[in-house]
N, C-alpha and C positions, 0 to 999 in steps of 0.2 A: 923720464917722460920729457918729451919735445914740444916743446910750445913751437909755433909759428904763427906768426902777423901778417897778412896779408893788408898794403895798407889800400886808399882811394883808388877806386877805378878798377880792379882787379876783373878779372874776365874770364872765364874758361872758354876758349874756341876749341873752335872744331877738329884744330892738330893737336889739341891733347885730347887724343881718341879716346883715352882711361885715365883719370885720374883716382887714384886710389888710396883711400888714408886706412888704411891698418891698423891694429891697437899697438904698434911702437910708437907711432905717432899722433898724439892724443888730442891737441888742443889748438886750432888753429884760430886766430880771431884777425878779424877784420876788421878794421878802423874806419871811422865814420864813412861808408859805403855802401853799395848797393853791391851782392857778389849776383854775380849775371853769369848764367850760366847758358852759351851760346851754342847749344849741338855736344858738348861733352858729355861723354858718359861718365858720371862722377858717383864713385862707392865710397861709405863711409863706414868701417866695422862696429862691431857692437859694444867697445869703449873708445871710438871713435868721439872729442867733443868737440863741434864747431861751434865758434862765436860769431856770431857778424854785428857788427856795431853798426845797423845801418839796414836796410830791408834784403830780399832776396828775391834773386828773379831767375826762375826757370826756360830759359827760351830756347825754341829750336829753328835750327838757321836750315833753309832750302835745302830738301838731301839727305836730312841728318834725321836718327833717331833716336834723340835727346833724351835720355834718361839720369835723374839724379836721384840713387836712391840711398838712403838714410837709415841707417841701423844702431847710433850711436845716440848723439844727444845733443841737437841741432837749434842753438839759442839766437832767435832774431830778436835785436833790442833797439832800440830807439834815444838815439843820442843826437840830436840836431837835425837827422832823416829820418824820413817814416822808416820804424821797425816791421815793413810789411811783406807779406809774401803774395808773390803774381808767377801766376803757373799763366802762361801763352804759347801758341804757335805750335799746338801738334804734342808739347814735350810731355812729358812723364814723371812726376815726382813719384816714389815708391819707398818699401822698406818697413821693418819694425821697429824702428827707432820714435824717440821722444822729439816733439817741438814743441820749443818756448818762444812765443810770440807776442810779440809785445803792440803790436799793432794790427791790420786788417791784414785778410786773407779775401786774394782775388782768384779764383778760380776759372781761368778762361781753356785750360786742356784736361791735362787728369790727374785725378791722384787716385794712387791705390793703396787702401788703406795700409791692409795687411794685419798686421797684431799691433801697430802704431798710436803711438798717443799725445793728442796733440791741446796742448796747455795757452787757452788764451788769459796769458798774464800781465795782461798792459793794464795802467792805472789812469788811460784815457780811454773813453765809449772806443770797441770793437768793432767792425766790420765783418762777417761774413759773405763775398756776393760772389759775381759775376758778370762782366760786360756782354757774355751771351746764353747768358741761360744754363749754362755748364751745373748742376746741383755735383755738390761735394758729399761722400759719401765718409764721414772718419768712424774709426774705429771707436778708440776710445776719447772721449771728447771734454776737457775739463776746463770748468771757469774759476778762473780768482785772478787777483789783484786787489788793491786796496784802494778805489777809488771810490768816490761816494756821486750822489745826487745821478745824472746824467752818466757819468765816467765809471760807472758801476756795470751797465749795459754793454753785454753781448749781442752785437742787431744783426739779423738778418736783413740783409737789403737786396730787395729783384728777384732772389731764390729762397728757393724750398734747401733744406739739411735733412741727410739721412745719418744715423748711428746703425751701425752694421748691427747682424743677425750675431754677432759674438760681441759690440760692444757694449759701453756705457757711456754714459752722463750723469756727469760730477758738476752740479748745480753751483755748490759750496752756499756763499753768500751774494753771490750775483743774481744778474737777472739778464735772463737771456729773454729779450724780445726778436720775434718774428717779425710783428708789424702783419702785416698780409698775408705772409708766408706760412709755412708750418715746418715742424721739426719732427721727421719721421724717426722714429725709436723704431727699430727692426728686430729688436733683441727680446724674445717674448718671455725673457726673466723676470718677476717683479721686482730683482732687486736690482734693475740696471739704472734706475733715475734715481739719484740721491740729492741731497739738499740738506742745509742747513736750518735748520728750523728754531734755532733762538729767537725768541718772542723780537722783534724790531729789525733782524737780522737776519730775515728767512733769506735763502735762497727762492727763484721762482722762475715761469716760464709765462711771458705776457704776452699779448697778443692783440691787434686789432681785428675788427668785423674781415672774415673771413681770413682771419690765419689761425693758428690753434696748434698744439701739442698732440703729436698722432703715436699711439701706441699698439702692437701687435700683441695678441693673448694668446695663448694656448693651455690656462691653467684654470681652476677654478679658484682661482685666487686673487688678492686683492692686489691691484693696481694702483698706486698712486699719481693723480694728475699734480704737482706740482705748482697750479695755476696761482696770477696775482697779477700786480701792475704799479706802475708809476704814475699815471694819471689822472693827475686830481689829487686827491687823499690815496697814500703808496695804499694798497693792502694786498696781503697773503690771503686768499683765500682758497684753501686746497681743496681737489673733488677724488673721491676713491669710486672704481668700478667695479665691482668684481663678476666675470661672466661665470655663467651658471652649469657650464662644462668647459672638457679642456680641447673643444673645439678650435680651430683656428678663427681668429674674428680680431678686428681692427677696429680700435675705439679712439676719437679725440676729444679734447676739451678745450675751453679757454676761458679767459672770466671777462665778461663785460663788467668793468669797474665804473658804472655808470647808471645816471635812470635808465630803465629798459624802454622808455618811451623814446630816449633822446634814437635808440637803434633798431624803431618801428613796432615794438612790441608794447604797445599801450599799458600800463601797470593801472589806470581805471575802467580797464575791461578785465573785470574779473566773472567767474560762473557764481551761479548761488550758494555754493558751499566752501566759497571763501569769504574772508573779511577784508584781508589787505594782503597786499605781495610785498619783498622789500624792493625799497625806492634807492637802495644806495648799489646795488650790484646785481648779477646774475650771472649764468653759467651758458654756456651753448656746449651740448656733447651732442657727439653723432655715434653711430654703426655705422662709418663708412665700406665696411667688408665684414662678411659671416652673418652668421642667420640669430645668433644664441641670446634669449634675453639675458639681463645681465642687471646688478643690483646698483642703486646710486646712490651714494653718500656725498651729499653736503656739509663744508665745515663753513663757522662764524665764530666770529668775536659775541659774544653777548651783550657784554658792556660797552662796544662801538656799534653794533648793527642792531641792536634789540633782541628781543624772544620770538624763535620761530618755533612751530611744531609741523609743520606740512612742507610739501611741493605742487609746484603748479608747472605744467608743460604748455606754451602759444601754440596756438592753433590745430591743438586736435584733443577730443574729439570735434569743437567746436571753433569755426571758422575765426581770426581776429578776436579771440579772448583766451587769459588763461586760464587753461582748466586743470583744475581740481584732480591731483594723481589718486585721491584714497587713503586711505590708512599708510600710515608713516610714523617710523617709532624717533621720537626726537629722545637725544641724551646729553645729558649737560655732564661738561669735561672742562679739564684745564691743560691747555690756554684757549681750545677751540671746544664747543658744542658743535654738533651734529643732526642734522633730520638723514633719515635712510630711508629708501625705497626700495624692497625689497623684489626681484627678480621682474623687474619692469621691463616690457614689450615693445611698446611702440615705439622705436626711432624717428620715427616719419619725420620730425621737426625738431630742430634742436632746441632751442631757447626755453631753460629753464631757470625757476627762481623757488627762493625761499616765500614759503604762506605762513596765514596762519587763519586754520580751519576751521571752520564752523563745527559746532559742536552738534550733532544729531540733532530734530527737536523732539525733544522729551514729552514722552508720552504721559497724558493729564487725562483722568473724567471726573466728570459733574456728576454729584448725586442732587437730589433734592432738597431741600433748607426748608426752614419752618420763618414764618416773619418772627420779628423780634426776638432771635436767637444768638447767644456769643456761645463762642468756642468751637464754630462747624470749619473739620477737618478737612484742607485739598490737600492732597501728596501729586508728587511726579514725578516719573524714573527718568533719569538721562544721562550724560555721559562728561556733563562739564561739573565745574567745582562751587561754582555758585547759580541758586536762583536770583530771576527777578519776577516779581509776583505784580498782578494788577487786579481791580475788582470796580465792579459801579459804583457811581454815587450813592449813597445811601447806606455803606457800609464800611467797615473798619479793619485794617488788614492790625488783629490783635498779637501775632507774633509768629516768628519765622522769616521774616522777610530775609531773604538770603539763603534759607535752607529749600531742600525739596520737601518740605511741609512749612503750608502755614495754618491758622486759626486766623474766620472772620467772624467777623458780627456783622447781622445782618438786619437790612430795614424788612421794608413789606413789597418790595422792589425786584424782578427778575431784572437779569443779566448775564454778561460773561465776566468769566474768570479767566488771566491770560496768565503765561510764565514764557521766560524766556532763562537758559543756563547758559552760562558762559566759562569759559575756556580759563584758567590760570594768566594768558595773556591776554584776556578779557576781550574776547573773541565770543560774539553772544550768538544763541541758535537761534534758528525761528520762532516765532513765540506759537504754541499751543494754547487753544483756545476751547472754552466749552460754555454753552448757556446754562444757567441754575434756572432750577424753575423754584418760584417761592410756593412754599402751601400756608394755608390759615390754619391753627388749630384750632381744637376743639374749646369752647366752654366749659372748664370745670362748675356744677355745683350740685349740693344734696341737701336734704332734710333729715330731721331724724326726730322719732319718736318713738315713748318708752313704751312697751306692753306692760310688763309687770316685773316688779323687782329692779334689778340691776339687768334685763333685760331692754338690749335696741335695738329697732329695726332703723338701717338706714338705708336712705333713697335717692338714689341718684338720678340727676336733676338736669345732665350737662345737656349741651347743642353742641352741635358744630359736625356730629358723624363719628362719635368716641365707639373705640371697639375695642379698648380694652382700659381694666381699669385695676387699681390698688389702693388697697384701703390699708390706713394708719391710724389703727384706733386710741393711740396715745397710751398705750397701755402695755406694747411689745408687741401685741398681737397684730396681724396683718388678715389682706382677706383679697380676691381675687374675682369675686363674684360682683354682679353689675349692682345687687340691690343685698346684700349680705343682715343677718341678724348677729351684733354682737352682748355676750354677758357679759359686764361689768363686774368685778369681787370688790371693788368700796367704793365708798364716797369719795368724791374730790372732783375737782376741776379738769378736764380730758382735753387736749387739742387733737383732733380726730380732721385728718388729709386726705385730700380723694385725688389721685394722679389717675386721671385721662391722657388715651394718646386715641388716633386715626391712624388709617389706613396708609397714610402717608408718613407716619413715623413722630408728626407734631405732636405737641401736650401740652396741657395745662396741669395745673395744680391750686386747688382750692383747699384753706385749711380754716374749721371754725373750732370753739373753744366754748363747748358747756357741761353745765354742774350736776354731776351723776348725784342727784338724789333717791335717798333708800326711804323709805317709810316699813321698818320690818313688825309686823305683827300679826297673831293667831286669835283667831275668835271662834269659838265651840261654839253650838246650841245645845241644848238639851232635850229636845225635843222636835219630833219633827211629824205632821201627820201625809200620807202616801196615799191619801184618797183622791187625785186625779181632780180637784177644782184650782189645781192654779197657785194655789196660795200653799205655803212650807210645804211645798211636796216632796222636798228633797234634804236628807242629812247635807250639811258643805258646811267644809270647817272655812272660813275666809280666813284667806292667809297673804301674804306679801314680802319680798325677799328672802324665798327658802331657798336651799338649795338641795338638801335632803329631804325625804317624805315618804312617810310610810303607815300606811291606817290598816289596822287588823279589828274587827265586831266579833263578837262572841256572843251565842245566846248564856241563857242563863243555867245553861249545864256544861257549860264550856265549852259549846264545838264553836268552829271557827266558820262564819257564815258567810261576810265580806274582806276583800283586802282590796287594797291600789298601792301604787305608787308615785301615783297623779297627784301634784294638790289640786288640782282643776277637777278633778271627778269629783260629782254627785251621786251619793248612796240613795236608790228611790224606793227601800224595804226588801228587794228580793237578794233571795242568796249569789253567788257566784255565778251558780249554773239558770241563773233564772225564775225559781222558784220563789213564789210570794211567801213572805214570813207575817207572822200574829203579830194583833198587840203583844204588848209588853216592853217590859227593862231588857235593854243588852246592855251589854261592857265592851268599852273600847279601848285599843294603845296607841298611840299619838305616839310614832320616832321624827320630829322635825329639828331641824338646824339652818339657820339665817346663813346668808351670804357671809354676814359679818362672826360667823360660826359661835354666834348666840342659839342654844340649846333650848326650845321650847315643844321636846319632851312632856306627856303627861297619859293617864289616865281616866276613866269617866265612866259615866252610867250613860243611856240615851233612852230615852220614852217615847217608842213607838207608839202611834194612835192615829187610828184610822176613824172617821166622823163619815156615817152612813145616816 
């Protein structure tokens, strides 16, 4: 292999019609200079390697049709002169060969890319331009170097950057600012823009108000924006698109790393269904070309920008505010979280940001309340993770507060009941509201009195409009009737409850406490006269606390003339069916049994007699 040195000053003119390096000839370098190339037609093969210690200039001299083209591996470096490349005057850089460029590229005539790839590797801030507007079109296009702070930056300066329909962009760890400009990606691969993405170390593509990262689609696939900045606090914040066919359509982005108010888009003009937008950055994308909606993903730091769960679009639907995109599925990830927006429409405006949504407001109703009641139940369905509950004076929120139910207690006082839920990020919805109406209840109260035995009638006594009621007779027994008769089976002390309610649902409860007394006992006559003045006209055995009872008369040849099973019946002499019986002795059988199932059983004689 042939090294050759070309040193200071070196020239190509216009009588070396063809110079020509071939792969015998590999390695020629140039010492601290500028190689200037004057109207020569200069080829380089494909192990072809030029050095130049010093920049390079393509220029074409009056006449001439200067082409220099490059197939080999073509290293501008920077040793005391700029390591820069200036394409002027009509010439032609060309070829598929590699440049290593260690400083700016001026584009003032042409380059054609070809299959070429061109490496800005200088470890001072880059240059991209042009002194007349000339946009450079490269193939393959890659950043590194190891500078940091400012000397990390790839700039476009005065011009727009195209990446061909076959190449790429190799991000690495740099940052390629536009500034005003944009950086057209022609190549509708998704995997033509790569980057480095170690947490502090991303590679990115920044931008100011009106320049932006411009990508060609043709797939329904996800696209990576790349976006971020160095101004201010550095940050990576990248944005994915993915259109919704594999239509042809052109999408850019860029990140405003800034309040969005500082770049006319108010962050306290927000619509009713949001809370807050974030105050540290935002996104501008467009549909500059193609008709296709297409989905947005937003990424964040969570631990530097907060919790979001939404998107909000300026100025549409509504004039100078942001509004509210809808449902948005937010996903926490590491190192970045996400809100998505799935298969979104509107391009009309770019400026978009992270929210964070209003929770629906949750739907609540009011039943009616009774005064002086605890434990009356509100519930409400809605879509955040906590309640906030409120209620009138006069009452007491007894538990719940924080769930979609709570329990109050309540005075004698109408009102409303309000709730509001709120979001995980504590994003509260509108509060839902309903009036209680209070009712009065009823007055419990009753009396009672014995008839006989372990027999009670009791009487209820309430006010108020009671229409239904339940009786506790202390005894197990219950009763459902408004004025009920209860029998007692012993003696003892009863606390006997009367629950009232009204039409409204209210109640009362009244409960008294008294002493079932029995007095049990049977008392026969022996005689009784049926003659219609008034006086003992009637057999009746007085009795008290039975509970069985059973009377059979017999004349005195044994036939059976009277029975019951009443003790309350009176025998007045006639038989069953009515017929008057004579003086005389009958026989009687007495089957009685007490409450207390004392047995007062017996037998007897009885002396009819009739006084005419």
């Amino acid at each position: 292999m042939k090294n050759i040195t070309i040193f200071s000053g070196m020239v190509f003119k216009r009588s070396f019609l063809l110079f020509t390096l071939l792969g015998s000839i590999t390695n020629i370098s140039f010492a601290q200079t500028i190689l200037f190339n004057n109207g020569a037609l200069v080829y380089t093969g494909s192990t072809a390697i030029v050095k130049v210690n010093g920049g390079f200039q393509n220029d074409g001299a009056a006449g001439t049709t200067p082409i220099f083209e490059n197939n080999g591996t073509m290293t501008i470096s920077n040793s005391g002169t700029p390591g820069s490349v200036f394409l002027t005057n009509g010439s032609t850089l060309q070829g598929n060969g590699t440049y290593l460029i260690e400083q700016d590229w001026t584009n003032d005539a042409t380059f054609t890319s070809g299959n070429s790839t061109v490496n800005f590797n200088g470890n001072l801030q880059e240059y991209i331009t042009s002194t007349n507007a000339t946009v450079t079109t490269f193939n393959n296009l890659i950043l590194s170097g190891t500078g940091v702070a400012a000397n990390r930056k790839k700039t476009l300066q005065l011009v727009n950057t195209n990446i061909s329909a076959i190449g790429t962009l190799t991000i690495n760890d740099r940052e390629l600012e536009t500034l005003t400009n944009t950086i057209f990606v022609l190549n509708p691969s998704t995997s033509c823009v790569t980057n480095t993405t170690t947490v502090g170390s991303e590679g990115f593509v920044s931008s100011s108000v009106g320049g932006s990262l411009s990508r060609v689609t043709n797939t329904a696939s996800i696209y990576l924006y790349p976006t971020g900045s160095s101004v201010g606090t550095t940050r990576y914040r990248p944005a994915k698109l993915t259109p919704v066919s594999a239509a042809a359509n052109t999408y850019t982005a860029r990140l405003g790393n800034n309040l969005a108010t500082t770049d006319g888009f108010n962050t306290a003009s927000i619509d009713t269904n949001i809370c807050t937008v974030n105050p540290l950055f935002y996104h501008q994308i467009n549909r500059s070309a193609g008709t296709d909606n297409a989905s947005i993903d937003i990424f964040y730091d969570n631990l530097a920008d907060g919790g979001w769960d939404g998107l909000a679009q300026w100025n549409t639907p509504t004039a100078a505010l942001w509004n509210n995109m809808g449902t948005a599925t937010a996903t926490s990830a590491t190192p970045f979280n996400d809100v998505l927006k799935v298969n979104w429409a509107d391009f009309s405006n770019s400026p978009y940001i992270l929210s964070r949504q209003k929770p629906t407001m949750p739907v609540l109703a009011c039943a009616a309340v009774c005064q002086n009641t605890t434990g009356n139940t509100f519930s409400a369905t809605g879509s955040g993770s906590t309640y906030t509950w409120t209620s009138p004076a006069g009452t007491t929120i007894a538990s719940g507060q924080g769930t979609n139910s709570v329990t109050i207690d309540w005075g004698t006082t109408s009102g409303p009941v309000s709730v509001t839920t709120s979001s995980a990020l504590g994003c509260a919805s509108s509060p839902a509201s309903c009036t209680v109406t209070v009712s009065a209840p009823p007055v419990a109260a009753f009396d009672t009195t014995s008839t006989s035995g372990f027999s009670y009638n009791f009487n209820d006594q309430s006010t108020g409009g009671a229409t239904d009621w339940l009786w506790n007779f202390g005894d197990g027994s219950t009763s459902t009737m408004q004025n009920p008769t209860h029998v007692y089976n012993n003696n003892g002390i009863e606390n006997v409850c009367l629950y009232t309610q009204n039409s409204n649902g209210c109640a009362d409860t009244i409960c008294q406490t008294f002493d079932v007394s029995l007095i049990e006992y049977v008392v026969i006559p022996n005689v009784f006269t049926p003659d219609g003045d008034g006086t003992n006209d009637f057999f009746f055995i007085n009795n008290s606390g039975l509970k069985e009872y059973k009377l059979e008369i017999f004349n005195r040849w044994g036939v059976k003339v009277f029975e019951t099973e009443s003790a309350n019946v009176k025998w007045d002499g006639r038989t069953t069916a009515g017929v008057e019986l004579s003086d005389g002795t009958y026989y009687f059988i007495l089957k009685a049994v007490s409450q207390t199932t004392k047995d007062y059983s017996t037998t007897g004689f009885i002396e009819l007699l009739k006084k005419k």
